[in-house]
C-alpha positions in Angstrom: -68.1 -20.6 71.4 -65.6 -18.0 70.7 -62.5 -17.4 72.3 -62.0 -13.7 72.2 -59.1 -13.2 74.2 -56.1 -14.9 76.3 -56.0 -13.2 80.2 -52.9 -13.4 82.1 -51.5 -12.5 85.4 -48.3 -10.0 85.8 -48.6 -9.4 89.4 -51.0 -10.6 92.6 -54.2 -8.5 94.3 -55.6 -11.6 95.3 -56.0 -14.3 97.5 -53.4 -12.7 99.5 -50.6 -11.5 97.0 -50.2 -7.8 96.2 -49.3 -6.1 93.1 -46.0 -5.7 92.1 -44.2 -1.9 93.2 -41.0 -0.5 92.5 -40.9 0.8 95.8 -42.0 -1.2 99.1 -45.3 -0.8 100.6 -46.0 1.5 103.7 -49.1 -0.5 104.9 -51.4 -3.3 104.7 -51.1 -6.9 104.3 -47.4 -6.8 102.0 -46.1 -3.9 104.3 -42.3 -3.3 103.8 -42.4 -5.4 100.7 -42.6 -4.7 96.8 -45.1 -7.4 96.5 -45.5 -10.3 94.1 -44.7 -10.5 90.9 -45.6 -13.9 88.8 -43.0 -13.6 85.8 -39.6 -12.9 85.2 -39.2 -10.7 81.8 -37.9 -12.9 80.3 -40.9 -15.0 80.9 -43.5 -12.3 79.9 -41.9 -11.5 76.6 -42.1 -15.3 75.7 -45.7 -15.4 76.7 -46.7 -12.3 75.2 -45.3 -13.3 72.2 -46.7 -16.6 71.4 -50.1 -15.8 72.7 -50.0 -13.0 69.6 -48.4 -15.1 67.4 -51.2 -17.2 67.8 -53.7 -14.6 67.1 -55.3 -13.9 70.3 -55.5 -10.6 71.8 -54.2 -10.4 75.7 -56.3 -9.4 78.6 -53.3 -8.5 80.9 -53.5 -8.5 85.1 -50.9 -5.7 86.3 -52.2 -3.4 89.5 -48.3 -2.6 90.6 -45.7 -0.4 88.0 -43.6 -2.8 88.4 -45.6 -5.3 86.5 -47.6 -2.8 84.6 -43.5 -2.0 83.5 -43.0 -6.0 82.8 -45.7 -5.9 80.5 -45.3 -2.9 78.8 -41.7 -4.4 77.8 -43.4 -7.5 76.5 -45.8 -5.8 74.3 -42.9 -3.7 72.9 -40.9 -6.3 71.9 -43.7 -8.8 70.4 -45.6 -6.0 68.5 -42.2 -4.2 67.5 -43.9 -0.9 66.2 -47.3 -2.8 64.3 -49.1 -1.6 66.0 -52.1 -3.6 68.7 -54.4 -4.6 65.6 -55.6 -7.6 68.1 -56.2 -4.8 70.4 -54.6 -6.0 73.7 -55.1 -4.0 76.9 -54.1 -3.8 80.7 -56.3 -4.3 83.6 -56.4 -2.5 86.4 -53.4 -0.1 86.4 -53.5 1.3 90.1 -50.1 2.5 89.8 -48.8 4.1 87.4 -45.6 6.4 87.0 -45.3 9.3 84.1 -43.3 6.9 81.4 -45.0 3.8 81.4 -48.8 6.2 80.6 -45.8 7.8 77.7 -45.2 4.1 76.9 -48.8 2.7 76.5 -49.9 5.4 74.7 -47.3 4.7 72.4 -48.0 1.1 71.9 -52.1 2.0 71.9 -52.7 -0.4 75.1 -56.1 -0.7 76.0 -56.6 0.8 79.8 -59.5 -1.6 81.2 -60.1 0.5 84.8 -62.9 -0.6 87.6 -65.0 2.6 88.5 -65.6 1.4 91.5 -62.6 0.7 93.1 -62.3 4.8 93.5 -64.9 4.7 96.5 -63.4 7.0 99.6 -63.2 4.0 101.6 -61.1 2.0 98.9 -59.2 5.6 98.6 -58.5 6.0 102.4 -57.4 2.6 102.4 -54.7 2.9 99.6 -53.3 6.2 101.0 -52.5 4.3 104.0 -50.7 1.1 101.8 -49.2 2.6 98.8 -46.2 4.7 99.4 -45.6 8.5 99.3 -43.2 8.1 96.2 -46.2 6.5 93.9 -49.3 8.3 95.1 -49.3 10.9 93.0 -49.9 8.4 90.0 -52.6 6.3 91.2 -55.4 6.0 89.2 -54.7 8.6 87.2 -57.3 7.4 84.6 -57.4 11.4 83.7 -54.2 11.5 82.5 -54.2 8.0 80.9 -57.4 9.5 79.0 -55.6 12.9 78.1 -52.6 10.7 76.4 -55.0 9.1 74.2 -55.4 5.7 75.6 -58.6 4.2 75.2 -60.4 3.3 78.5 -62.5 0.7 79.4 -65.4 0.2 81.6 -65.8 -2.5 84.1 -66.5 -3.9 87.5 -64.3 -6.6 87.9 -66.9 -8.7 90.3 -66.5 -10.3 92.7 -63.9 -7.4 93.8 -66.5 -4.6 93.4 -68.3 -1.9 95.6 -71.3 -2.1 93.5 -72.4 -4.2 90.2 -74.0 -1.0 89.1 -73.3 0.6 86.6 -74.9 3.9 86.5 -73.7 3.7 90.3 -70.0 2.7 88.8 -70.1 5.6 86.4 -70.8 7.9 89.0 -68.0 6.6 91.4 -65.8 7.7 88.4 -66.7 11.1 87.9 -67.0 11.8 91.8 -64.9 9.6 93.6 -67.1 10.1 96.2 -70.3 7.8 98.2 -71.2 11.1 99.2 -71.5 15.0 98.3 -69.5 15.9 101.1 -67.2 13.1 101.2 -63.6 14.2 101.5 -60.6 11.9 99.5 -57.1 12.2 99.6 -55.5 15.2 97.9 -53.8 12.7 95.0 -57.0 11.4 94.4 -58.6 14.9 93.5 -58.5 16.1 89.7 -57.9 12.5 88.0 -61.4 11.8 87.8 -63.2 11.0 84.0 -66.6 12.4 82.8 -70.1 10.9 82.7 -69.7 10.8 78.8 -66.5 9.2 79.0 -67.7 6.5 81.6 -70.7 6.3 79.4 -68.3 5.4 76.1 -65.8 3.4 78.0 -68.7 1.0 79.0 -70.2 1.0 75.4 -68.1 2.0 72.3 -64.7 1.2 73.8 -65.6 -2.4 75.1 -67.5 -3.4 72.0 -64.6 -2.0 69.9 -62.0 -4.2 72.3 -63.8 -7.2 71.7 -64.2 -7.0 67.9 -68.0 -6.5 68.1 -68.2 -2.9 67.0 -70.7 -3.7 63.9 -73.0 -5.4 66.2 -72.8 -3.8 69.6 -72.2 -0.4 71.6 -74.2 2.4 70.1 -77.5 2.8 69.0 -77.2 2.4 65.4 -79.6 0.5 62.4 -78.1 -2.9 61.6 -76.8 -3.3 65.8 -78.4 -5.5 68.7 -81.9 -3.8 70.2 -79.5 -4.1 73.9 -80.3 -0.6 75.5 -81.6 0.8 78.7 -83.9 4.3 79.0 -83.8 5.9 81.7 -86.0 8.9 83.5 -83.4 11.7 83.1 -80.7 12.7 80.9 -77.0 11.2 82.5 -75.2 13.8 80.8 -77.7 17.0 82.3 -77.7 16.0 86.1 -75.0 16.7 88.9 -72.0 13.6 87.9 -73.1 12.8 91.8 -76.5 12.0 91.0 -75.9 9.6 87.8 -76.5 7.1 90.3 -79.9 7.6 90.9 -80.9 7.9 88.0 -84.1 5.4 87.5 -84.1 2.6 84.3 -87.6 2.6 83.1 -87.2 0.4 80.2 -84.4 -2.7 79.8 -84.5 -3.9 76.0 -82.0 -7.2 75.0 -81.9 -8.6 71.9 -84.9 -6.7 70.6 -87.0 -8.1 73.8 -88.8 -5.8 76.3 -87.4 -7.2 79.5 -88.4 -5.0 81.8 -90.7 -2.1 81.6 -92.1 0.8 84.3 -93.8 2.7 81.3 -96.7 -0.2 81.3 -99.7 0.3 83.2 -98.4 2.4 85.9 -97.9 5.9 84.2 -95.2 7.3 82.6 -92.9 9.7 84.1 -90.5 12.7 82.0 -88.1 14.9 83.0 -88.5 18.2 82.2 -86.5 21.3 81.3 -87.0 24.1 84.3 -84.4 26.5 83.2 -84.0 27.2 87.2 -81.0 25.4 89.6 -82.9 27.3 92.7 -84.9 24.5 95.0 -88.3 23.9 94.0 -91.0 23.8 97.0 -93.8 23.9 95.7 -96.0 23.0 92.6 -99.5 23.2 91.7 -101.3 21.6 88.5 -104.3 23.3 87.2 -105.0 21.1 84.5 -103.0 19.0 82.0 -102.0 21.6 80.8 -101.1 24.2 83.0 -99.0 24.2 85.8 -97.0 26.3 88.3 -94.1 25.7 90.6 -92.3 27.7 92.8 -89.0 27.9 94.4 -86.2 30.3 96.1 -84.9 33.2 94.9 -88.2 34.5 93.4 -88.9 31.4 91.0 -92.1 31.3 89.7 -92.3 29.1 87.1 -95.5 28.6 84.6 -96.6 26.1 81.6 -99.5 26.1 79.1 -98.1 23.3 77.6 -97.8 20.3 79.7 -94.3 21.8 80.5 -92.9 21.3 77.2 -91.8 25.0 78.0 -91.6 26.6 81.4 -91.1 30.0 81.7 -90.0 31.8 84.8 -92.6 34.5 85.5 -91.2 36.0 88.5 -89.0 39.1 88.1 -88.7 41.4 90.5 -89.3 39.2 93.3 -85.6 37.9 94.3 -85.7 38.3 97.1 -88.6 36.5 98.3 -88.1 33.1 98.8 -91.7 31.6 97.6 -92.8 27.7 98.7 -96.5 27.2 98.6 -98.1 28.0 95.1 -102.2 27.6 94.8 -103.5 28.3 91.2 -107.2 29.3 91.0 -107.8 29.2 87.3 -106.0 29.5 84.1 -104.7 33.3 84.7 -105.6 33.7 88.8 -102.8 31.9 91.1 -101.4 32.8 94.5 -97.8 32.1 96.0 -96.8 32.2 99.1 -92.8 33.3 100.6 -90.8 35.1 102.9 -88.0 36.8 103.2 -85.2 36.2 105.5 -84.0 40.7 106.2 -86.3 42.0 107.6 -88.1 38.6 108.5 -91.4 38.9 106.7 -94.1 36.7 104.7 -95.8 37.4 101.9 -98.5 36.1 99.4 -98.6 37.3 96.0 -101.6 37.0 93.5 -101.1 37.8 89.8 -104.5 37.7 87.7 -102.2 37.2 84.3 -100.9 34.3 84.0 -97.6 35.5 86.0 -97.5 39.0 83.5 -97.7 40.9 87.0 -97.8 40.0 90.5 -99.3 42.5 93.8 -98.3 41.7 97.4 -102.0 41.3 98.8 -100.8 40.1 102.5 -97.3 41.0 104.7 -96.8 39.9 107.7 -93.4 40.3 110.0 -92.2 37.3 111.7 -94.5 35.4 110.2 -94.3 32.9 107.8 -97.0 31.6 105.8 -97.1 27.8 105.3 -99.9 26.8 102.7 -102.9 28.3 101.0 -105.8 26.5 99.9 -108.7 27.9 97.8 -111.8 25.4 98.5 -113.8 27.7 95.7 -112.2 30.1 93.3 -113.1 32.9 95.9 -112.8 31.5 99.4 -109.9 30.1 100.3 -108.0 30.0 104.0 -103.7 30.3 104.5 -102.5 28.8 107.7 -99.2 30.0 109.3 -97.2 29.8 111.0 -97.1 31.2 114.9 -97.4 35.1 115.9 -97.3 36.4 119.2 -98.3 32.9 120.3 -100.7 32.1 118.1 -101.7 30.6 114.9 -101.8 32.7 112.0 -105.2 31.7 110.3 -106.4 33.9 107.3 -109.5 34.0 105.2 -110.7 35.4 101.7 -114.0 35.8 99.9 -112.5 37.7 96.7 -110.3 35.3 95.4 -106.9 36.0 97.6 -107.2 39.7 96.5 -107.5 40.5 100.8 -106.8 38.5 103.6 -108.4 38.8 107.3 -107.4 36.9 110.3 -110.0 34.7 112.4 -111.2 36.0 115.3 -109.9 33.3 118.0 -106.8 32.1 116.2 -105.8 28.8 117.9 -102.6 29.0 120.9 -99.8 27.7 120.1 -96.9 26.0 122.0 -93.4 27.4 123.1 -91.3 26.8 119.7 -94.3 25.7 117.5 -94.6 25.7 114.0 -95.9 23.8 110.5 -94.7 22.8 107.2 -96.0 24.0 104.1 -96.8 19.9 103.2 -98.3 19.6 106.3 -101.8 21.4 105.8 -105.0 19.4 104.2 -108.2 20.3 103.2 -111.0 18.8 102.2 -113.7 21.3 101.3 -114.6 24.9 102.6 -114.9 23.3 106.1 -112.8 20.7 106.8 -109.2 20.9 107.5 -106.6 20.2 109.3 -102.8 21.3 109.8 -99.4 19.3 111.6 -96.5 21.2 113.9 -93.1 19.8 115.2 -94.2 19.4 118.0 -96.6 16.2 117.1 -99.7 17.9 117.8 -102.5 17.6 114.9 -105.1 20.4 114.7 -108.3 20.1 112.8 -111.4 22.3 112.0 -114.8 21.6 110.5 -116.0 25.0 110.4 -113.8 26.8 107.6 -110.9 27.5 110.0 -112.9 29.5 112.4 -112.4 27.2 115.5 -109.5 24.6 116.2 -109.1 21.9 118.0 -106.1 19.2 118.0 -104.8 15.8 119.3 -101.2 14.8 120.2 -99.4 12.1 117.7 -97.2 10.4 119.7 -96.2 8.2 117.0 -95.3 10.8 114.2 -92.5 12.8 115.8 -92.3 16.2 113.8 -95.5 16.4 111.1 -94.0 17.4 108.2 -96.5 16.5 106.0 -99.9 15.5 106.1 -103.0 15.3 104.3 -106.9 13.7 103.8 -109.5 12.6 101.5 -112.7 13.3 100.7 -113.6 10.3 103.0 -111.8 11.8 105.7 -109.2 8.7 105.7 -105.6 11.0 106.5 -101.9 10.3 106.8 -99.7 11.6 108.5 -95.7 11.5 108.0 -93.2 12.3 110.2 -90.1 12.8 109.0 -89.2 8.9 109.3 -92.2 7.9 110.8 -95.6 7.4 109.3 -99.4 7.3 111.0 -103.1 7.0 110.1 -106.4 7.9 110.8 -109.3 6.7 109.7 -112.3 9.4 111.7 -111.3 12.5 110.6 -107.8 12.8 112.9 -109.4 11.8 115.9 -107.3 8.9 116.4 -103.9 7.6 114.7 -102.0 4.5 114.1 -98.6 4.0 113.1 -97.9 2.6 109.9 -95.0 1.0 108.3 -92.8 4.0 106.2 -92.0 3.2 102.4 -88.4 3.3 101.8 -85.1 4.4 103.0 -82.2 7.1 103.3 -84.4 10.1 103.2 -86.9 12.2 105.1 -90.6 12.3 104.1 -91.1 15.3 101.9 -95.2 15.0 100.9 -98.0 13.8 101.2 -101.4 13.6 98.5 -104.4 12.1 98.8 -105.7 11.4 94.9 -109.1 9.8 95.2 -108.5 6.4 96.7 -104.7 6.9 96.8 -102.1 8.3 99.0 -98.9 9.5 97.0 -95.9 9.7 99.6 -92.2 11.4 98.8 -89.4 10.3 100.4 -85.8 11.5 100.2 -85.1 10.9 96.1 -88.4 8.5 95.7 -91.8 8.4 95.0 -94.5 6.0 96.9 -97.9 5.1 96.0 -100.8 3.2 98.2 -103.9 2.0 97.2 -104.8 0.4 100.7 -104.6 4.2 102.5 -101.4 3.8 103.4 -101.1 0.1 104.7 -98.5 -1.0 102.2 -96.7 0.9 99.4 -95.3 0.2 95.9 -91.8 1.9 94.6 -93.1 3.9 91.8 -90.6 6.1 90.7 -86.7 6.6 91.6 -85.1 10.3 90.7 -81.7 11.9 90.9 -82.4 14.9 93.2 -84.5 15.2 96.9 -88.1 16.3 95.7 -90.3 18.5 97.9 -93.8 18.0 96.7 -96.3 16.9 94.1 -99.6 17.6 92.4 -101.9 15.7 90.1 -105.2 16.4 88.6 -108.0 13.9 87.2 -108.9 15.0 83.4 -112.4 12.8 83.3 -112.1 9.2 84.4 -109.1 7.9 82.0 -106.6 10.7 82.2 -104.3 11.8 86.0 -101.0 13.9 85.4 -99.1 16.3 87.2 -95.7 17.1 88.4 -92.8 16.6 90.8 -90.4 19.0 92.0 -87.3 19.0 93.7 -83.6 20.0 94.6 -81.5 21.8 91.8 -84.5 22.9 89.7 -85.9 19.1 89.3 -88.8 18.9 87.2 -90.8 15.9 86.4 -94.1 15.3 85.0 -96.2 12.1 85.5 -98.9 11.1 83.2 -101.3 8.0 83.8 -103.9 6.9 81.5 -104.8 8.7 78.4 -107.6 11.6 77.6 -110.3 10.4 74.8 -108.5 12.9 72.9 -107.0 16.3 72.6 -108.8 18.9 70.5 -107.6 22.7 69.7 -108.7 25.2 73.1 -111.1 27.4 71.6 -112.2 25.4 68.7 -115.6 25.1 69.3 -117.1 23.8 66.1 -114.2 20.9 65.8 -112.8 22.4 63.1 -109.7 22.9 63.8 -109.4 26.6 62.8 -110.4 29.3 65.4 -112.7 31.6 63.3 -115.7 33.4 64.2 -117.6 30.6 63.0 -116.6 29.2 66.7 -118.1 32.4 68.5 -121.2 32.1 67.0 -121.0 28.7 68.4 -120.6 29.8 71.7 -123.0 32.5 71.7 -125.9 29.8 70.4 -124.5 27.4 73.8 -124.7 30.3 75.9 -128.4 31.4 74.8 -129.4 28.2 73.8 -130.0 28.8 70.4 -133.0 25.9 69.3 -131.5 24.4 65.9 -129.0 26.6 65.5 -125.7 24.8 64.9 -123.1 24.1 65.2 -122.9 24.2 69.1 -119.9 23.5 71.3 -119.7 19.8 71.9 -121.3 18.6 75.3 -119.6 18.0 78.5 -118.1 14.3 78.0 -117.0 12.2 81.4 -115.9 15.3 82.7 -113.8 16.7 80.1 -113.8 20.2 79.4 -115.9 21.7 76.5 -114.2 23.2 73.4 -115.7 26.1 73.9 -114.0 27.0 76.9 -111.4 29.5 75.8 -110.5 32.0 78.0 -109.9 28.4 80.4 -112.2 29.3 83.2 -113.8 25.8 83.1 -117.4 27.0 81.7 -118.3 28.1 78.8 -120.0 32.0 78.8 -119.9 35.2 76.9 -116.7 36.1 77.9 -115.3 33.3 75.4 -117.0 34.7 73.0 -115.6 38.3 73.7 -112.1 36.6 74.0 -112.5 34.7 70.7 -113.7 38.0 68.6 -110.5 39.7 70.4 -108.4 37.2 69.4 -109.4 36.9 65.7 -109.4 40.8 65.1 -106.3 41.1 66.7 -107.6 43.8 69.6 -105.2 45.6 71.9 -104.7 44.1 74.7 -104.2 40.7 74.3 -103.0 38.0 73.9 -106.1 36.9 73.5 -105.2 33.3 72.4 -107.2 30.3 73.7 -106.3 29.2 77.2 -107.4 25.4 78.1 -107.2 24.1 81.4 -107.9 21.1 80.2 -107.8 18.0 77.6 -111.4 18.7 75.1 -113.6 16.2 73.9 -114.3 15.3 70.4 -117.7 15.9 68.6 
């Protein structure tokens, strides 16, 4: 055992005692009194004194000036200008006046503050205790921080809001449970930063307890004690530190507890956008779109190592469906508020250009589903008083409505995450108004049952074994006959509205509020699977073969985050037909012998391997034909008119 420290009392807090003021208290339990104060200073010089005689560094109690005063004095006269070399602090420091912060930082007096204790209600409850004279210092930790005085991190449990301590940290740069919160005006502008809560509750309180060399930072030679978590602390909103999700806990060198295992792996990624992000759609492991207000379109080729904002000159449409066809073919759907009109754009290059191939005024187009790369159906919402329900045979390049259009209701409408389909026939769409239509002719006729249970569908959607769910926006229903009949279910989680909903195979993926939700049992019970720092809005996987799923989540503020389950066989260079790693025309007379069938002429692209895409496959439209070849003699010759690089969709397989 080591003793590392001697702790002392200046002044009460507890157990019904008050720290010590200069001026009387206004409120509260010690209203109309200065407090308590447990030693003369006579008494506190003695103390302080022998206890640093002694060697032993002194963990000091002082919430009231008055003490924190008494202390300081002690200090002064033991150390005598050395200098804290046992490095001695204060703890607590509510109040504060403009000399004794001159004072400490003069003697180099730890401050040890609790984050926590600035929570609005903690912070109403002050302004009505502490009087008018003194406000204007308490916890001024800015201004403690600005004179140079280290800060420490803590709790101080069992008198804390939370144990925490990304929730602690975030309490310190916020002040706030809340975004819209409102705290006293004395309270406003003495907050710290994210980075300095981070440092106070690492560097500083290793270096205060003389465990620098062994502890707080990541350094070769220290303790393996660290935490990883899903996004970077210092990149998101100070407000939204606290939500930030621990995937890995590491102490002394020991995995102790681990969300990367077994359950996929999640990664926040760069989006280069703060506009809300509505919508996303993964092609393939590789390529991916998402879109958002204020024109975003954003596009990957690379797993979203890189996403690049492809949609200039479309401000002003706010876009929140997104449905990508192949590699370079994708559709997006918006509005736009002046005039009040809808739109869906279709681009056929990857996002280079975009053309406005349906417009509709007072409209306001919810979802678009291609079932094959040419026919496809967009459900919106109501015109005239009824449905808007559109077809296309050419790939989204026109749009026709249906002939008998279902009626809607007075004040009817749908949610883009609340329109499913299965194939070209089957599908189905949700409205506020609880009522849950279905088809099983391609959209051409409607028909629809009232959810009683499931007030408001905001999202919904079905498997291929035409097992759905339904999600209000806190209430939750399924059906098992194709959305004939529905029964309520049990919602996952808390403190948010249901966002989305995904069928993947046998599993229903649910967003709520900040949180991601996964079933196996079609919707029966549900298992926390991820935690983020922003409201998402939707979310989109794909299968690559039988070992590989990945995807993305979007959300608030530009919040991109890409999940990855299982591994591919392997990766392998789009394009590269002979496997050998160079893209020459060596691979285009491989191609050509697939295409034609070549007998013994080799080498050929390798075969189709539990469903992963072949090498050959570069301009990405999922089978290999003579227009790879044309793409790959483009691309090696440098023809105008490119780029003519490989595009995958897709993870290869190996020869």
């Amino acid at each position: 055992m080591r003793v590392i420290g001697v702790k002392i009392f200046a002044d009460g807090g507890t157990c019904n005692t008050c720290g010590c003021l200069t001026i009387p208290y206004v409120g509260g339990r010690c209203r109309e009194t200065c407090g308590h104060l447990f030693r003369s200073q006579a008494e506190m010089d003695s103390i302080v004194d022998t206890i640093l005689a002694a060697g032993y560094p002194i963990a000091m109690h002082a919430i009231g000036d008055s003490a924190i005063g008494v202390g300081l004095h002690a200090f002064q006269q033991a150390l005598g200008g050395g200098g804290n070399s046992l490095r001695s602090r204060l703890e607590h420091l509510n109040v504060m006046r403009q000399d004794l912060a001159d004072q400490m930082a003069q003697l180099g007096i730890g401050a040890s503050i609790q984050f926590s204790w600035t929570n609005p209600l903690w912070l109403a409850q002050y302004d009505s205790v502490y009087p008018p004279e003194l406000k204007d210092w308490l916890f001024a930790w800015r201004r403690l921080a600005d004179r140079g005085i280290p800060v420490l991190g803590s709790n101080d449990i069992p008198y804390a809001v939370t144990t925490h301590p990304l929730k602690s940290i975030s309490y310190l740069a916020t002040r706030r449970e809340r975004p819209t919160d409102t705290i006293p005006d004395w309270a406003v502008g003495d907050e710290l930063t994210v980075l300095e809560g981070l440092k106070a509750m690492t560097l500083t309180n290793a270096w205060f307890a003389f465990e620098e060399e062994v502890k707080g930072s990541l350094t070769p030679g220290k303790l393996a004690d660290l935490i990883v978590v899903l996004e970077n602390p210092l990149a998101v909103d100070p407000f939204d530190v606290r939500y930030l999700n621990v995937v890995l806990t590491i102490m002394d060198g020991v995995v102790r507890h681990n969300r990367l295992q077994g359950v996929g792996g999640w990664q926040a990624q760069v989006s280069g956008v703060s506009s809300t992000l509505l919508g996303v759609a993964a092609q393939s492991d590789q390529i991916g779109w998402a879109v958002g207000d204020n024109g975003v379109i954003l596009h990957t080729v690379n797993r979203g190592a890189e996403w690049q904002n492809v949609g200039a000159g479309l401000e002003e449409i706010h876009f929140h469906d997104i449905e990508s066809i192949s590699a370079d073919i994708c559709l997006a759907a918006g509005y736009k508020s002046s005039p009040p009109t809808t739109y869906i754009y279709r681009t056929t290059d990857a996002g280079g250009s975009w053309s406005n191939v349906f417009e509709q005024a007072n409209g306001f187009v919810n979802n678009i589903t291609m079932s094959t790369p040419a026919r496809g159906t967009a459900v919106g919402d109501p015109v005239g008083g009824f449905w808007v329900v559109l077809k296309t045979t050419d790939g989204g390049n026109t749009w026709n409505s249906i002939s008998t259009p279902p009626v809607a209701q007075e004040g009817e409408y749908s949610y883009y995450s609340s329109v499913s389909w299965i194939d070209s026939l089957h599908g189905w769409f949700g409205t506020n108004q609880s009522r849950a239509f279905s088809s099983s002719d391609g959209g051409n006729n409607w028909s629809f049952v009232n959810l009683s249970s499931v007030q408001n569908i905001v999202a919904l959607d079905f498997n291929q074994n035409s097992v759905g769910l339904a999600g209000g926006i806190f209430s939750l229903a399924r059906s098992t006959n194709g959305g004939q009949i529905w029964q309520s279910l049990t919602t996952p989680g808390s403190g948010g509205h249901i966002r989305a909903l995904l069928a993947e195979g046998n599993r229903f993926w649910l967003l709520r509020g900040r949180s991601t939700f996964v079933s196996t049992d079609t919707g029966v019970t549900w298992e926390l699977r991820e935690s983020l720092s922003s409201v998402l809005q939707d979310i989109s996987l794909v299968q690559q073969g039988n070992n590989s799923l990945s995807g993305w989540v979007v959300g608030d503020s530009g919040r991109i985050v890409r999940y990855q389950e299982g591994v591919a066989l392997c990766e392998a260079i789009p394009g590269d037909a002979n496997a050998s790693t160079n893209l020459t025309l060596a691979d285009v007379i491989s191609i050509v012998n697939y295409v034609f069938n070549k007998p013994v002429c080799l080498p050929l692209p390798t075969c189709w391997l539990s469903g992963l895409l072949c090498r050959g496959d570069w301009n990405g439209s999922g089978t290999v034909t003579l227009a790879d070849a044309i793409r790959g003699v483009n691309y090696i010759f440098n023809k105008p008119g490119g780029p003519w690089n490989a595009l995958s969709i897709g993870v290869c397989c190996l020869p």
